[in-house]
PQR file of N, CA, C, O and H, with PARSE charges and radii, in Angstrom:
ATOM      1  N   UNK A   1     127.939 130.177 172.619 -0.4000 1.5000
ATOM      2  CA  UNK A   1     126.724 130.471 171.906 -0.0000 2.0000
ATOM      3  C   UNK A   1     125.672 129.435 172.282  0.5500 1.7000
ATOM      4  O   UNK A   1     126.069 128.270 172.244 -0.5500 1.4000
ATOM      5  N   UNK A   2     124.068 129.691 172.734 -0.4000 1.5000
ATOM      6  CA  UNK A   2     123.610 128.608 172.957 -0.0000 2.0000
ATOM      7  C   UNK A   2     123.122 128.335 171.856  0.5500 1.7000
ATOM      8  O   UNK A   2     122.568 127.252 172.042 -0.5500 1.4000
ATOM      9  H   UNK A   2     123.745 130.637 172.765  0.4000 1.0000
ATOM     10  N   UNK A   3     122.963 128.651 170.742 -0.4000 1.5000
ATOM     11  CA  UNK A   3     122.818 127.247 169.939 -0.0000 2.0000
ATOM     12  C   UNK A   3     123.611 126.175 169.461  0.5500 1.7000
ATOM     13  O   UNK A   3     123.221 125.136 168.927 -0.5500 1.4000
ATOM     14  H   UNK A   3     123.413 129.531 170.591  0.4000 1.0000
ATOM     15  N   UNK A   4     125.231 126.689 169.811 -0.4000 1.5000
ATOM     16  CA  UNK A   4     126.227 125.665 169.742 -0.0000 2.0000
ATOM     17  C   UNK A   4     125.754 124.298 170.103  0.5500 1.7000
ATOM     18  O   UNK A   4     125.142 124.047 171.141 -0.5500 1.4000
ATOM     19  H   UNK A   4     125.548 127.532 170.245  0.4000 1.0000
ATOM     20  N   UNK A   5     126.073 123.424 169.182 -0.4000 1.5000
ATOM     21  CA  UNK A   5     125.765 121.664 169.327 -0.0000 2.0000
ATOM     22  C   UNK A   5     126.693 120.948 169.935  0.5500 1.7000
ATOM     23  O   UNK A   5     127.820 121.014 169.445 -0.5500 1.4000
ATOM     24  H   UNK A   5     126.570 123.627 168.338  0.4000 1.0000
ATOM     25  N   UNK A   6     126.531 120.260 170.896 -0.4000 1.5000
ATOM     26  CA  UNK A   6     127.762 119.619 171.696 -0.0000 2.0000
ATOM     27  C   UNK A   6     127.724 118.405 171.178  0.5500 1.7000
ATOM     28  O   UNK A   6     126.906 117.951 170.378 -0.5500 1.4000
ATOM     29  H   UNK A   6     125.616 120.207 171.294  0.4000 1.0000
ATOM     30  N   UNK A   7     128.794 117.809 171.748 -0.4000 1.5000
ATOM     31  CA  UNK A   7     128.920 116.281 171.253 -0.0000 2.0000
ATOM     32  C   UNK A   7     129.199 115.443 172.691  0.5500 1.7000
ATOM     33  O   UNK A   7     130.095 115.551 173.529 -0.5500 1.4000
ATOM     34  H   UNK A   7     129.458 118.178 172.398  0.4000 1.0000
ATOM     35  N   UNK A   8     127.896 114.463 172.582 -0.4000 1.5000
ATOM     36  CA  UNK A   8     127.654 114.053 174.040 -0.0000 2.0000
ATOM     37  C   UNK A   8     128.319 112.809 174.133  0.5500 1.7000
ATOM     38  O   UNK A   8     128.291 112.064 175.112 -0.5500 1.4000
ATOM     39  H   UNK A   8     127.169 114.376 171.901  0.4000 1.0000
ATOM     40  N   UNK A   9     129.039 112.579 172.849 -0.4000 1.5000
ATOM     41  CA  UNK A   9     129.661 111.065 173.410 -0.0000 2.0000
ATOM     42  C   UNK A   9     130.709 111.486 173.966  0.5500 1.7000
ATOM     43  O   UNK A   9     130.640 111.128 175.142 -0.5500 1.4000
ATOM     44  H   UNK A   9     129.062 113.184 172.054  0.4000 1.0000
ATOM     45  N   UNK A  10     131.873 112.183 173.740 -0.4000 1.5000
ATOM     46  CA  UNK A  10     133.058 112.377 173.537 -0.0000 2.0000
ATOM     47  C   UNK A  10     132.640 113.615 175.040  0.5500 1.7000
ATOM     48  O   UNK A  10     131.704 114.414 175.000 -0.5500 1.4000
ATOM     49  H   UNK A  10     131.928 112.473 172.785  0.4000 1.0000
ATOM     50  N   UNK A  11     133.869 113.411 176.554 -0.4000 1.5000
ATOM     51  CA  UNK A  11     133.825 114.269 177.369 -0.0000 2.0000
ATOM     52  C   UNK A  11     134.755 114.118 177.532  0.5500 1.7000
ATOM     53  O   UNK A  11     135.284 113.031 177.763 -0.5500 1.4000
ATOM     54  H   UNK A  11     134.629 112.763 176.587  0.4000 1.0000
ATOM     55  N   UNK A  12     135.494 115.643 177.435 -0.4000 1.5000
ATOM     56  CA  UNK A  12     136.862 116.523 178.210 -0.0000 2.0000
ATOM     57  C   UNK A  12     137.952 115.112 177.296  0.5500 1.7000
ATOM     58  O   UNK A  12     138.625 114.327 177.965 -0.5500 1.4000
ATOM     59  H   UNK A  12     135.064 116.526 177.247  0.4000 1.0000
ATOM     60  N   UNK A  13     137.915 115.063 175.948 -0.4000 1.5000
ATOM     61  CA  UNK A  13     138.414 114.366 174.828 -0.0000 2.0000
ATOM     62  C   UNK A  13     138.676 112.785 175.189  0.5500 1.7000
ATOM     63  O   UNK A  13     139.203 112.177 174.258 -0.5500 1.4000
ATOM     64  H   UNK A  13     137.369 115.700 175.405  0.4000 1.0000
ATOM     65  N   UNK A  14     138.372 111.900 176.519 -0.4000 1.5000
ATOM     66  CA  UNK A  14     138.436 110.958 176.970 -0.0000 2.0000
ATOM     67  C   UNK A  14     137.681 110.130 175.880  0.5500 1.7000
ATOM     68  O   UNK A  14     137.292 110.683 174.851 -0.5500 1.4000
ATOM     69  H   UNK A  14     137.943 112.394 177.275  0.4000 1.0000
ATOM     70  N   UNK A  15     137.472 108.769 176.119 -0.4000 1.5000
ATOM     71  CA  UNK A  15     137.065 107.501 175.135 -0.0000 2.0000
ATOM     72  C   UNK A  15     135.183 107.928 175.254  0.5500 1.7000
ATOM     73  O   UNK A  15     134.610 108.716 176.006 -0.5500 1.4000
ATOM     74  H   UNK A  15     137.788 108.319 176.954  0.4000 1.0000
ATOM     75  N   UNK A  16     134.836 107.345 174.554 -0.4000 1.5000
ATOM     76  CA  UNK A  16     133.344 107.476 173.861 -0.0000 2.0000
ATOM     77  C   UNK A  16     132.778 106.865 175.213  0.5500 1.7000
ATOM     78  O   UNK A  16     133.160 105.766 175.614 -0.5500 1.4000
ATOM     79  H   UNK A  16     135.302 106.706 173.943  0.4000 1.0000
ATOM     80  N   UNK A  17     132.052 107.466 175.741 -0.4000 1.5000
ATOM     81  CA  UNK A  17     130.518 107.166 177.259 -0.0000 2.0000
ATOM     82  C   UNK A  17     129.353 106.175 176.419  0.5500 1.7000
ATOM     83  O   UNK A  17     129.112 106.452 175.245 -0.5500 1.4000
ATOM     84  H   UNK A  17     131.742 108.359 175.415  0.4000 1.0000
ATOM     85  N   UNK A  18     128.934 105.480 176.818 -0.4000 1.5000
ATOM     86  CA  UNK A  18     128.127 103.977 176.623 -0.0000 2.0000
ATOM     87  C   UNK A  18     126.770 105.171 177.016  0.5500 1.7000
ATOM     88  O   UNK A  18     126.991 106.106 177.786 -0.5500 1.4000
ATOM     89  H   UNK A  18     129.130 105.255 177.772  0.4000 1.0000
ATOM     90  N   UNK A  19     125.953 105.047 176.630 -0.4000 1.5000
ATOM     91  CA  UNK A  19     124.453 105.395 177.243 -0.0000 2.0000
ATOM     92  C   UNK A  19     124.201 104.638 178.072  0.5500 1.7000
ATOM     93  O   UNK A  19     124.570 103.465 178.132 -0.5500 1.4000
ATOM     94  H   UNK A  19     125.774 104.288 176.005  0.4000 1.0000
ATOM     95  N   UNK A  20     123.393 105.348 178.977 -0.4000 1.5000
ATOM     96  CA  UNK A  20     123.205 104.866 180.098 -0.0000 2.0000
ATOM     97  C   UNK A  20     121.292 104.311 180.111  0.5500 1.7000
ATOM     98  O   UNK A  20     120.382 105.076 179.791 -0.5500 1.4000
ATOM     99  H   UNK A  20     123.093 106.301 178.929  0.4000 1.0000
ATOM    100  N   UNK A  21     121.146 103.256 180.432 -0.4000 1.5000
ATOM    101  CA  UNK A  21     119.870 102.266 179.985 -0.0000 2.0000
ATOM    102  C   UNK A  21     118.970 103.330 181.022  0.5500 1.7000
ATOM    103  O   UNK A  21     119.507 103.558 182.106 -0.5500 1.4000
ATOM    104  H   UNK A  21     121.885 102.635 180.691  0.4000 1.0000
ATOM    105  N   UNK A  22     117.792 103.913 180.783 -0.4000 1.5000
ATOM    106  CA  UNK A  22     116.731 104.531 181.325 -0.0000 2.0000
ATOM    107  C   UNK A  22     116.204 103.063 182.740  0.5500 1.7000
ATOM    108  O   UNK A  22     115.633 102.017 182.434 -0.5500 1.4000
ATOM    109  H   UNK A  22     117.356 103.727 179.902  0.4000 1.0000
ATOM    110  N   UNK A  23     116.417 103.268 183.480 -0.4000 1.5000
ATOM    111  CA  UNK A  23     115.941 102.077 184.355 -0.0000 2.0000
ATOM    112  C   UNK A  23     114.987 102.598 185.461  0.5500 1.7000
ATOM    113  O   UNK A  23     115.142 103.721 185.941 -0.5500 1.4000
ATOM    114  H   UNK A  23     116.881 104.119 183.729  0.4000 1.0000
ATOM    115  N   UNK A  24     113.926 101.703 185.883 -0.4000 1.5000
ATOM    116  CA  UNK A  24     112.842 102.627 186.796 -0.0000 2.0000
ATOM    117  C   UNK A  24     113.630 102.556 188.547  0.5500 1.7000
ATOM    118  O   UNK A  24     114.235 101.773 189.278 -0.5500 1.4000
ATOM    119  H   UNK A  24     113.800 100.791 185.493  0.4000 1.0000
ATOM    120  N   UNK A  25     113.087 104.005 188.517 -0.4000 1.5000
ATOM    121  CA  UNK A  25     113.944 104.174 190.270 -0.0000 2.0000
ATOM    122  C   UNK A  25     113.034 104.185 191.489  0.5500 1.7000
ATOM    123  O   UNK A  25     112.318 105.084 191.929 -0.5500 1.4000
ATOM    124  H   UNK A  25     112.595 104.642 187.923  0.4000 1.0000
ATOM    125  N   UNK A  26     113.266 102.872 191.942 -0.4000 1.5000
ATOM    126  CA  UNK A  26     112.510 102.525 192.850 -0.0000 2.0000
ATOM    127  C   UNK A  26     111.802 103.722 193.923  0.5500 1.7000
ATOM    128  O   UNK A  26     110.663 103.489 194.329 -0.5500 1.4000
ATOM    129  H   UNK A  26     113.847 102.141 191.584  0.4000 1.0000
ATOM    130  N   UNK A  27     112.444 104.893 194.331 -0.4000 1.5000
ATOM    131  CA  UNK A  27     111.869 106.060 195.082 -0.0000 2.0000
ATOM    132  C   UNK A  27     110.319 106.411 194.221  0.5500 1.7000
ATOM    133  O   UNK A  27     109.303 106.868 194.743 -0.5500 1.4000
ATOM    134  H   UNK A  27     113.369 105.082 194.002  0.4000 1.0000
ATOM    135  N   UNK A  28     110.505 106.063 192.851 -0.4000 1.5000
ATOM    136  CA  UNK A  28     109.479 106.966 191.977 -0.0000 2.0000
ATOM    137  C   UNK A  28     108.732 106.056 191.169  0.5500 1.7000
ATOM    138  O   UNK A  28     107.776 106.452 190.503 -0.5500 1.4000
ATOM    139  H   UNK A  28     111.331 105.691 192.427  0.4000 1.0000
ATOM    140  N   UNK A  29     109.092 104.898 191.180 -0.4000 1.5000
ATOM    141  CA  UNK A  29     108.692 104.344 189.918 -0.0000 2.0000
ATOM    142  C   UNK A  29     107.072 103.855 190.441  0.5500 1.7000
ATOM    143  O   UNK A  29     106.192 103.963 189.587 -0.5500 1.4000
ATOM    144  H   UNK A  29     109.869 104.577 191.722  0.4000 1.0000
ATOM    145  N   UNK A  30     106.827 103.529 191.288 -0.4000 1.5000
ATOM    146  CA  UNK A  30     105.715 103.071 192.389 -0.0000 2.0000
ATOM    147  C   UNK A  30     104.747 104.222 191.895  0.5500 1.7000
ATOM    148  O   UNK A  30     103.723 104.070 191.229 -0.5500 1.4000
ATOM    149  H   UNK A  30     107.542 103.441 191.982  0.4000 1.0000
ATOM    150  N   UNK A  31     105.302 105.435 192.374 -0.4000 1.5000
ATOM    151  CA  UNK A  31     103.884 106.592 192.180 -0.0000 2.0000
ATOM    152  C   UNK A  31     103.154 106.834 190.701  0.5500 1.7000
ATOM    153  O   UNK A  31     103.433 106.878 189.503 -0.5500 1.4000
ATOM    154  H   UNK A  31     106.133 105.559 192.915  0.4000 1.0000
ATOM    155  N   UNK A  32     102.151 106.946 191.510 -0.4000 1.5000
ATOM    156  CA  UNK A  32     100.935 107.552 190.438 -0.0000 2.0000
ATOM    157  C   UNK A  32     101.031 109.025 189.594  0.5500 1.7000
ATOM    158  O   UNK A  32     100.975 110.124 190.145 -0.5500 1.4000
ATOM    159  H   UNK A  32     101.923 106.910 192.483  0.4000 1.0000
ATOM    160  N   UNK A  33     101.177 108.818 188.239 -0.4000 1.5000
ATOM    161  CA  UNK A  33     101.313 109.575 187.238 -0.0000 2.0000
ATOM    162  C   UNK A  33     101.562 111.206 187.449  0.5500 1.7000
ATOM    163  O   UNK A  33     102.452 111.996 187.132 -0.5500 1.4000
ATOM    164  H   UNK A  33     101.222 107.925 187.791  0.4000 1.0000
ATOM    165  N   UNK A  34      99.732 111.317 188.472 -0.4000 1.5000
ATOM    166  CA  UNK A  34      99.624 112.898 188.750 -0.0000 2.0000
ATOM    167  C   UNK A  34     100.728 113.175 190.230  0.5500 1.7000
ATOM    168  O   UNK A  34     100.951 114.235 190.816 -0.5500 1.4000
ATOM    169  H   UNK A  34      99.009 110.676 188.730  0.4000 1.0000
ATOM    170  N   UNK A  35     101.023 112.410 190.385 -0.4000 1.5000
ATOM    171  CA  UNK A  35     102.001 112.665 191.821 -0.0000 2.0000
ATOM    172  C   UNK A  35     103.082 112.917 191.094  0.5500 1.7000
ATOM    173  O   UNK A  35     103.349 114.076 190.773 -0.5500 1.4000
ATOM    174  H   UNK A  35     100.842 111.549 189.909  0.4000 1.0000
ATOM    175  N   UNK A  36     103.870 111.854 190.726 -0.4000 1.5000
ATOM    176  CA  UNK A  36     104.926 112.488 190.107 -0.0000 2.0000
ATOM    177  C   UNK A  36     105.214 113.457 188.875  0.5500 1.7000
ATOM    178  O   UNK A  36     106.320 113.756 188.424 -0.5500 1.4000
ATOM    179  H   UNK A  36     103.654 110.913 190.986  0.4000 1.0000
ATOM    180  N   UNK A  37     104.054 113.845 188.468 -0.4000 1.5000
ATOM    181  CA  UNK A  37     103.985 115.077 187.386 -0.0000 2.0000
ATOM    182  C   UNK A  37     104.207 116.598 188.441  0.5500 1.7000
ATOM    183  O   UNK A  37     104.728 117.666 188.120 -0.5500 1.4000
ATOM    184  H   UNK A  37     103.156 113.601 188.834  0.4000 1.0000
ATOM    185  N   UNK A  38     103.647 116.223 189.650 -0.4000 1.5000
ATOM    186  CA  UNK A  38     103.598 117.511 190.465 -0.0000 2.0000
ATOM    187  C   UNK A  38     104.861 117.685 191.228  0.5500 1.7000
ATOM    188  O   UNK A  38     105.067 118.812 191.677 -0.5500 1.4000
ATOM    189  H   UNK A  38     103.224 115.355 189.912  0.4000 1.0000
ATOM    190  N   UNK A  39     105.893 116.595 191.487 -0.4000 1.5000
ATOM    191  CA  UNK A  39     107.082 116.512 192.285 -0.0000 2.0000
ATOM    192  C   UNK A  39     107.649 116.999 190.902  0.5500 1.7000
ATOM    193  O   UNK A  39     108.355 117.988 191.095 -0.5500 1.4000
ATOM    194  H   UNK A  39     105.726 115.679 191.122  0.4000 1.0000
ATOM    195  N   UNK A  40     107.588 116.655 189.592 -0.4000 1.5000
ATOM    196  CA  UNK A  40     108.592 117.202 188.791 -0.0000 2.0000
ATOM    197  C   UNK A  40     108.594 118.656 188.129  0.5500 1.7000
ATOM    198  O   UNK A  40     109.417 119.174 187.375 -0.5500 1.4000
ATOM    199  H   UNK A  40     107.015 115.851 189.435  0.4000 1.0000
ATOM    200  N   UNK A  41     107.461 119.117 188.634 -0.4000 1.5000
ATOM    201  CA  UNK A  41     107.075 120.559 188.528 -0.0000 2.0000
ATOM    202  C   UNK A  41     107.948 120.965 189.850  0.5500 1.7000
ATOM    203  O   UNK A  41     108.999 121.557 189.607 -0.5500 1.4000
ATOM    204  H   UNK A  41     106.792 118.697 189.247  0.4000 1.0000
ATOM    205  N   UNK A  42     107.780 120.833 190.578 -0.4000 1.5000
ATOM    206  CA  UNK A  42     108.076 121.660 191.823 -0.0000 2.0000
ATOM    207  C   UNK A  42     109.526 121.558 191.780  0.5500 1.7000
ATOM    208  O   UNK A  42     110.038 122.612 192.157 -0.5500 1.4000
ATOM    209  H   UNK A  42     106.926 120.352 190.775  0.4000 1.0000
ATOM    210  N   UNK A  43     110.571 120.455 191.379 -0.4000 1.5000
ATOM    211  CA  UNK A  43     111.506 120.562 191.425 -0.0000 2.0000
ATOM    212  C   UNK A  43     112.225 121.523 190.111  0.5500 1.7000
ATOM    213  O   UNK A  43     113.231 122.217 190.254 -0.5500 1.4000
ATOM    214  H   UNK A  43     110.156 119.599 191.072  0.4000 1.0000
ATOM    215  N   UNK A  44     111.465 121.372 188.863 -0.4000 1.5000
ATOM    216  CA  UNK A  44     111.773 122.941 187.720 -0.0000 2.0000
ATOM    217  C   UNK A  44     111.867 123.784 188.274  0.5500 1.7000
ATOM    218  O   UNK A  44     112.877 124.484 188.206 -0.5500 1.4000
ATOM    219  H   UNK A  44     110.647 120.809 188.747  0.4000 1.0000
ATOM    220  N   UNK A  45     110.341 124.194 189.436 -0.4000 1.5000
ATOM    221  CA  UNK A  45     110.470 125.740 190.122 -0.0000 2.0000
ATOM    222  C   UNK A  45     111.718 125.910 190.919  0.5500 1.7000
ATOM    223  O   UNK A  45     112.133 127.039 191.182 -0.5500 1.4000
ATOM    224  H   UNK A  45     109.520 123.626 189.492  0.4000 1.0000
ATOM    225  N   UNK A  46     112.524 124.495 191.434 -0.4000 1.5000
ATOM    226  CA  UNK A  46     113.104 124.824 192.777 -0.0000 2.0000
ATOM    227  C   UNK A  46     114.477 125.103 191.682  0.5500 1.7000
ATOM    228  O   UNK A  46     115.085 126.160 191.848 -0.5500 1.4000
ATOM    229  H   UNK A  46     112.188 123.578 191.220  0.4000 1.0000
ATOM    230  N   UNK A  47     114.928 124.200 190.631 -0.4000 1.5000
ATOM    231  CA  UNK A  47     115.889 124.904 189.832 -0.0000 2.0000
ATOM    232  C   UNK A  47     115.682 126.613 189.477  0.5500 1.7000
ATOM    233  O   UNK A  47     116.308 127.612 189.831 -0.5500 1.4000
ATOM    234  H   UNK A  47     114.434 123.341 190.496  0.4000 1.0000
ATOM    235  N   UNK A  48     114.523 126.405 188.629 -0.4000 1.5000
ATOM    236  CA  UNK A  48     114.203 128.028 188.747 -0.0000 2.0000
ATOM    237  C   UNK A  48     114.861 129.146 189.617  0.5500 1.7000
ATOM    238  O   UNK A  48     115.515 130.119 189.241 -0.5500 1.4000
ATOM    239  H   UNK A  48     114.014 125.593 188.342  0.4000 1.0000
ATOM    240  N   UNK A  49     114.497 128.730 190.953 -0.4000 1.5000
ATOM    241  CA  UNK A  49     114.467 129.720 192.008 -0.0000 2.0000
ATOM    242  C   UNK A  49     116.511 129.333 192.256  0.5500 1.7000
ATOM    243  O   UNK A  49     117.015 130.095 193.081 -0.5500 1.4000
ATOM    244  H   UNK A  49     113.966 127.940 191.258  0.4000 1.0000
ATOM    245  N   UNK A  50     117.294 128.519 191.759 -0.4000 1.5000
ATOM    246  CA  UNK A  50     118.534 128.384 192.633 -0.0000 2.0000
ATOM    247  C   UNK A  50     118.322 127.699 193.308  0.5500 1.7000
ATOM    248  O   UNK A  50     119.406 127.488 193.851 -0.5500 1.4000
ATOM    249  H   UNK A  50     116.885 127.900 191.089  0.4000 1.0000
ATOM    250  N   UNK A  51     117.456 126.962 193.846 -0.4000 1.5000
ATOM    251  CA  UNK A  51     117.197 125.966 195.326 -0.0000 2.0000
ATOM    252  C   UNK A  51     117.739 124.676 194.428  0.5500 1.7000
ATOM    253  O   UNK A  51     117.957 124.380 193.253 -0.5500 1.4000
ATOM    254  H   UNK A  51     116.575 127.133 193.405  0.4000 1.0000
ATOM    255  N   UNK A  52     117.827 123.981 196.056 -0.4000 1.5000
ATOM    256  CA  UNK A  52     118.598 122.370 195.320 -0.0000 2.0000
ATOM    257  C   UNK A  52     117.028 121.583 194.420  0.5500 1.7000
ATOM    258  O   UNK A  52     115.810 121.577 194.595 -0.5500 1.4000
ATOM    259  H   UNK A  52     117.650 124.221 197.011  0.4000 1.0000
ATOM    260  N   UNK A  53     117.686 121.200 193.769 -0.4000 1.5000
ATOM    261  CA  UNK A  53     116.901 119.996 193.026 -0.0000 2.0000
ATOM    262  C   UNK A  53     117.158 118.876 191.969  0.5500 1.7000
ATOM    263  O   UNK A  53     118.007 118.976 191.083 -0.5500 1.4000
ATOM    264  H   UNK A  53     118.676 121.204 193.627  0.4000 1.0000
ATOM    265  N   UNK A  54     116.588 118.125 192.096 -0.4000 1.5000
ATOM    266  CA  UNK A  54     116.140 116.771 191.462 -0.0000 2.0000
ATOM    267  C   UNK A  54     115.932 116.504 189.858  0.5500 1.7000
ATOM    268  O   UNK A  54     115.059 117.045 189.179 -0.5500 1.4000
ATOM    269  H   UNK A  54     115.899 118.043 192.816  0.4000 1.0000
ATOM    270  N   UNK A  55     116.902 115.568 189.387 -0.4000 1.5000
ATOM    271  CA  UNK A  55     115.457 115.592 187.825 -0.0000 2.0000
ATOM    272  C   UNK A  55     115.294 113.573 188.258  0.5500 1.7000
ATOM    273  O   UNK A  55     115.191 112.689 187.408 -0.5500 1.4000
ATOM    274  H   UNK A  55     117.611 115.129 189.938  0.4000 1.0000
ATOM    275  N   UNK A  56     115.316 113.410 189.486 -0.4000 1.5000
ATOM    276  CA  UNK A  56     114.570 112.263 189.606 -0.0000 2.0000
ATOM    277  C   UNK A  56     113.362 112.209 188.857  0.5500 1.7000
ATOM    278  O   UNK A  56     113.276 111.300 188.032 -0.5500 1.4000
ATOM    279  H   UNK A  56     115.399 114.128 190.176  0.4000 1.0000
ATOM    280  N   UNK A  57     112.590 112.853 188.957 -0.4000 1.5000
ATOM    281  CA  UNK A  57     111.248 112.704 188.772 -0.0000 2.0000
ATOM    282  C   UNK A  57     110.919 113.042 187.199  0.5500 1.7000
ATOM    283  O   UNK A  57     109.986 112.647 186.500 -0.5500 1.4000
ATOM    284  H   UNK A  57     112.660 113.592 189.627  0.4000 1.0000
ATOM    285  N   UNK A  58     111.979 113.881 186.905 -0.4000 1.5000
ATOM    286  CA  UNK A  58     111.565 114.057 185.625 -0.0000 2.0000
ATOM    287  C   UNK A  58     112.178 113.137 184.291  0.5500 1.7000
ATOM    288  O   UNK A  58     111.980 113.033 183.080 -0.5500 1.4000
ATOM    289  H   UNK A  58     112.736 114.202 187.473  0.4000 1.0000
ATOM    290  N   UNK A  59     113.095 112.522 185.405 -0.4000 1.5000
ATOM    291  CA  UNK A  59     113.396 111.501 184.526 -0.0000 2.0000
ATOM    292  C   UNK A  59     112.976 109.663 184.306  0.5500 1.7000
ATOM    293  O   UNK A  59     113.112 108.803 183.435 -0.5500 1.4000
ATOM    294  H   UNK A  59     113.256 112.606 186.388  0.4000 1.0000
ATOM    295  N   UNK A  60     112.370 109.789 185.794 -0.4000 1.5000
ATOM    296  CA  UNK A  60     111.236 108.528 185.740 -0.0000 2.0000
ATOM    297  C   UNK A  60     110.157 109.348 184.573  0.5500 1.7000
ATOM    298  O   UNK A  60     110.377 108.745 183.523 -0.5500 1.4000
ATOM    299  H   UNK A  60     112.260 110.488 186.501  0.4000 1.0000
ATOM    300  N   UNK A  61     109.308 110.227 184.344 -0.4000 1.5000
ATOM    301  CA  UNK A  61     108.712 110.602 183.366 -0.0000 2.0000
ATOM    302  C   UNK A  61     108.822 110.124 182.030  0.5500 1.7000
ATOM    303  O   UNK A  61     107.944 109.473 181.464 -0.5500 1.4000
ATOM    304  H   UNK A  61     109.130 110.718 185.197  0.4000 1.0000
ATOM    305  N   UNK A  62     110.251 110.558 181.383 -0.4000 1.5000
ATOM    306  CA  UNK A  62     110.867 110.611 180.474 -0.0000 2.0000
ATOM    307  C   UNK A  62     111.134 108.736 180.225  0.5500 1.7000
ATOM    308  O   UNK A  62     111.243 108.213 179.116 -0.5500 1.4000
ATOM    309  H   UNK A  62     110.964 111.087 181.843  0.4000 1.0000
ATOM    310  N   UNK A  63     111.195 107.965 181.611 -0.4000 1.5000
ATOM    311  CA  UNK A  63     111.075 106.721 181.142 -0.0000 2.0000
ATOM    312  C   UNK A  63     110.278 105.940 180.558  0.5500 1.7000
ATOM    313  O   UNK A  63     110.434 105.121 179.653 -0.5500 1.4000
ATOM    314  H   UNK A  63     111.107 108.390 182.512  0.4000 1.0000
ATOM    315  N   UNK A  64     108.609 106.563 181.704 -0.4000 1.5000
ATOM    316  CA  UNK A  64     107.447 105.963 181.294 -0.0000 2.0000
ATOM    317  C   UNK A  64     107.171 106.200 179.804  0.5500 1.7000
ATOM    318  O   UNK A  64     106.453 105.621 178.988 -0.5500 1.4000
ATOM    319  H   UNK A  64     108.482 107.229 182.440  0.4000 1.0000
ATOM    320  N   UNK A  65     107.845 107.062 179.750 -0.4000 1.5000
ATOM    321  CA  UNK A  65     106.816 107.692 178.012 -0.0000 2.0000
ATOM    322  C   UNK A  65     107.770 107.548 176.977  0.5500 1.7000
ATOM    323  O   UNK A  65     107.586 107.994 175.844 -0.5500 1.4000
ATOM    324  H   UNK A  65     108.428 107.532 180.412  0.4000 1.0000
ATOM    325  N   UNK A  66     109.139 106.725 177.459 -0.4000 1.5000
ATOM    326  CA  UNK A  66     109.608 106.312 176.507 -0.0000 2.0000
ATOM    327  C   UNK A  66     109.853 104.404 176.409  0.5500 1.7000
ATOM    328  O   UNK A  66     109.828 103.502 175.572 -0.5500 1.4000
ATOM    329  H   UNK A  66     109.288 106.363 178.379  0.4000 1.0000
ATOM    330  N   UNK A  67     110.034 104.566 177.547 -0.4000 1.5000
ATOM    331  CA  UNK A  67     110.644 102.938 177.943 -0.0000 2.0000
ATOM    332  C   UNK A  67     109.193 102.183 177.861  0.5500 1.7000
ATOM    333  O   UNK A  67     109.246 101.063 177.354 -0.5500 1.4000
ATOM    334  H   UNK A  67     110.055 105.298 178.228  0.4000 1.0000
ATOM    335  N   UNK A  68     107.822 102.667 178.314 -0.4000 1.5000
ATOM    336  CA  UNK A  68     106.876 101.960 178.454 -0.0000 2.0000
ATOM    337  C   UNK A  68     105.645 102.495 177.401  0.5500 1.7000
ATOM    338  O   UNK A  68     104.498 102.048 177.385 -0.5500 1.4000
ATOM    339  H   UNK A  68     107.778 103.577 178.725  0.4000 1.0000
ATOM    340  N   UNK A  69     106.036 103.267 176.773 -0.4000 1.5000
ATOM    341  CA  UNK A  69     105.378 104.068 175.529 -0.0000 2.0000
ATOM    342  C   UNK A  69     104.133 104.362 176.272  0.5500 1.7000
ATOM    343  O   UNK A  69     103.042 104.002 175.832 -0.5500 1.4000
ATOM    344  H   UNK A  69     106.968 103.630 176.786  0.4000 1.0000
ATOM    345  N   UNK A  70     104.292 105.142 177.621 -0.4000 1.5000
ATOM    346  CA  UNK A  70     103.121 105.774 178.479 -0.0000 2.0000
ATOM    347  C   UNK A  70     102.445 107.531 177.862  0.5500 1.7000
ATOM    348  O   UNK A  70     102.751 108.683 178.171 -0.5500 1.4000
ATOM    349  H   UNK A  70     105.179 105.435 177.978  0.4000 1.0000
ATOM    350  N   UNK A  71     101.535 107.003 176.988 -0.4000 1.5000
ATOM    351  CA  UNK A  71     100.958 108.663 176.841 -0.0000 2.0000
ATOM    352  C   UNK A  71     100.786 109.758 177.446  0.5500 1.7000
ATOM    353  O   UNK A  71     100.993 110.912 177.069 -0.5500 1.4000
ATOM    354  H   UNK A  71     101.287 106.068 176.737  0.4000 1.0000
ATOM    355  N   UNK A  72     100.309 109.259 178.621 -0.4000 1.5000
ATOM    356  CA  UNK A  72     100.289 110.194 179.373 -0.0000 2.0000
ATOM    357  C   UNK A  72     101.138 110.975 179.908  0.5500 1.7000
ATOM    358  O   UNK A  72     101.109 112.204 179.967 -0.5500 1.4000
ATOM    359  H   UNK A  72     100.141 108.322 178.927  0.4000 1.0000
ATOM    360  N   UNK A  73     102.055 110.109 180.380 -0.4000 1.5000
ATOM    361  CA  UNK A  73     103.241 110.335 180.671 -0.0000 2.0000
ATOM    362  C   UNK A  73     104.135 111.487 179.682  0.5500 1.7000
ATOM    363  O   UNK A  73     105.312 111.738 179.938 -0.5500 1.4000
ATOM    364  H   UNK A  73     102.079 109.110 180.332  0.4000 1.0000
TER
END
């Protein structure tokens, strides 16, 4: 069912997973806001479509605007 709630600590009943620290990735962390807003679009479409892709980019995003409290971002 997709609204079923998973439980993200606990995988395939093994010991509890540590979170993993949001850290900036040097490929992305350099670029400018509107650049990497447009690499992380294009890689949604390329999931979209079945093509290979990335959430590099969307997860440097998800850093700035959390790790660096970037609005824009």
């Amino acid at each position: 069912m997709i609204n079923d709630v998973m439980d993200t600590h606990c995988v395939n009943d093994r010991e509890p997973s540590s979170p993993v620290p949001l850290l900036p990735n040097p490929l992305c962390s350099q670029m400018r806001l509107p650049a990497l807003a447009a690499h992380c679009l294009k890689e949604i479409d390329n999931y979209r479509r079945g093509e290979p892709s990335t959430d590099t980019y969307g997860v440097e995003l998800l850093r700035r605007a959390t790790m660096e409290d970037d609005q824009q971002a």
